[in-house]
C-alpha positions as CSV (number, residue, x, y, z in Angstrom):
1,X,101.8,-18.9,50.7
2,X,100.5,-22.1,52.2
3,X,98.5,-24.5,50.3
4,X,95.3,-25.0,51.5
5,X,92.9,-28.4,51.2
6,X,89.8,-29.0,51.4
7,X,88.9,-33.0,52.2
8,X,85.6,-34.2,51.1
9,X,83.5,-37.1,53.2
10,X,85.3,-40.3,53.7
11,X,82.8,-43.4,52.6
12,X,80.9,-44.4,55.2
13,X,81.3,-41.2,57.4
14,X,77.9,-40.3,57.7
15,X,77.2,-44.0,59.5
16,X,76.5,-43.9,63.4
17,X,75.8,-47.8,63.3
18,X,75.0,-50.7,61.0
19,X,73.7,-54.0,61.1
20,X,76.7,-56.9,61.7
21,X,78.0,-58.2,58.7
22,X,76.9,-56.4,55.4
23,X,73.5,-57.0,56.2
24,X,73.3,-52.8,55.7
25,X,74.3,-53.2,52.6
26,X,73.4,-53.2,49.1
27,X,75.4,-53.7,45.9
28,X,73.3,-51.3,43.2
29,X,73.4,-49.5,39.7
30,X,73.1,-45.8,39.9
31,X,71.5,-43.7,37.0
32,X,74.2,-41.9,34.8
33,X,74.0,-38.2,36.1
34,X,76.1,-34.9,36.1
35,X,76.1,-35.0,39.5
36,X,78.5,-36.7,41.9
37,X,76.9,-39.0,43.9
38,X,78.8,-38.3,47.5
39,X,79.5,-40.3,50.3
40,X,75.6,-39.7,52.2
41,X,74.6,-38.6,49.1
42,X,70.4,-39.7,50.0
43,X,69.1,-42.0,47.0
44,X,65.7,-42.8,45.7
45,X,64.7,-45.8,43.0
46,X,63.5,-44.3,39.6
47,X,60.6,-46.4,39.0
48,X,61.2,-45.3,34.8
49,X,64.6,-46.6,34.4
50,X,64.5,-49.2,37.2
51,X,68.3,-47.7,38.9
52,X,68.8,-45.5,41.9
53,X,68.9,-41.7,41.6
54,X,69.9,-38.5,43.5
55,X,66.1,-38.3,46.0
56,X,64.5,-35.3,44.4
57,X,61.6,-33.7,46.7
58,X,59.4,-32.4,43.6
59,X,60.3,-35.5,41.9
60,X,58.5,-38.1,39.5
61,X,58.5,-41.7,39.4
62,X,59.9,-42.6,42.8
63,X,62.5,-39.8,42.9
64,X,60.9,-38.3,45.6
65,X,60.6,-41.1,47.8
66,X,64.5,-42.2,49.9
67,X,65.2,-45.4,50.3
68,X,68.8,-45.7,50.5
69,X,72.3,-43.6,51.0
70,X,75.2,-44.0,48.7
71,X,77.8,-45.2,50.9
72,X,81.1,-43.9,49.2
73,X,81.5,-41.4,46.5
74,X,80.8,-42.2,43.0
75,X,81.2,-40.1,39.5
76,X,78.5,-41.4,37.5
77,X,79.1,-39.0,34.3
78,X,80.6,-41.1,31.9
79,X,77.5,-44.1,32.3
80,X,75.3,-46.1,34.8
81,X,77.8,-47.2,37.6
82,X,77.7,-50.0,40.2
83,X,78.0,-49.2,43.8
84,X,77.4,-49.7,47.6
85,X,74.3,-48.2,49.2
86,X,72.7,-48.4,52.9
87,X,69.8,-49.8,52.1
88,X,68.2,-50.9,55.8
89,X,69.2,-51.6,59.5
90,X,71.3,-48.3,59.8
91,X,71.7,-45.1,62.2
92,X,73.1,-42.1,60.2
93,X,73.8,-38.3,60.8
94,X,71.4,-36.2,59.3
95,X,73.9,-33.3,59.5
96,X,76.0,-35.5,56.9
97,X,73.8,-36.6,54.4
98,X,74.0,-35.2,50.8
99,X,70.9,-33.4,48.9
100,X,70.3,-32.1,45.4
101,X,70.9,-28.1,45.6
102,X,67.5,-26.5,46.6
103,X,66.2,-29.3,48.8
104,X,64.5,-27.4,51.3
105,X,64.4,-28.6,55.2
106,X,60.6,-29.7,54.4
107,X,62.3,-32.4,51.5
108,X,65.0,-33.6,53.9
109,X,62.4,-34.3,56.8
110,X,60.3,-36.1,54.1
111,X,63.7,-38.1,53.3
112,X,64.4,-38.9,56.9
113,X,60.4,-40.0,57.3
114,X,60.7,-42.2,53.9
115,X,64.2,-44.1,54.7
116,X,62.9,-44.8,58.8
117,X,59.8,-46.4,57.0
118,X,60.1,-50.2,56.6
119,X,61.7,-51.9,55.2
120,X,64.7,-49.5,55.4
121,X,64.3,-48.9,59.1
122,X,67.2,-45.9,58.8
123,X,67.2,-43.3,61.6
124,X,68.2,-40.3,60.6
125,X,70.0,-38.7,63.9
């Protein structure tokens, strides 16, 4: 029997269109977490611990305001890790972006509301 594979986002897939150059782009330290942060995973700043997080919708501290998309996939389990967000100037597929389990379509339209307000000016498509 045939092996079958299963291939996760590539970095960056979610993107429609940036900004020339990197100007899209931020360098950034994401919180230590269980979680996987994914390619399109959607990010918000802790305002506690000053370092991005997973956006939570019924967060505290800032985790339920977006303002920025993990860019490429990151495993954050073993400590606080350093890595490439969209953080402004960007056009991205909604139907790509990564939530927390039990986001409901309320949180993710907050999300896409949050990240389209400056300074991020992200359309969520």
């Amino acid at each position: 029997m045939p092996t079958v594979f299963t291939e996760g986002m590539h970095p960056g897939e979610f993107l429609v269109s940036e900004a020339n150059g990197r100007l899209s782009r931020d360098v950034v330290t994401l919180a230590q977490t269980s979680i996987t942060y994914q390619s399109g995973s959607v990010l918000a700043w802790a305002t506690d611990i000053s370092k991005w997080v997973h956006y939570a919708e019924s967060g505290t501290h800032g985790t339920d305001t977006a303002g920025a998309i993990n860019y490429a996939r990151v495993d954050a389990s073993g400590g606080d890790k350093q890595a490439t967000v969209i953080a402004r100037l960007a056009e991205v597929n909604g139907a790509q972006l990564s939530f927390l389990p039990g986001t409901t379509t309320n949180g993710k339209a907050a999300a896409a509301v949050d990240l389209i307000a400056a300074p991020h000016l992200i359309a969520v498509r």
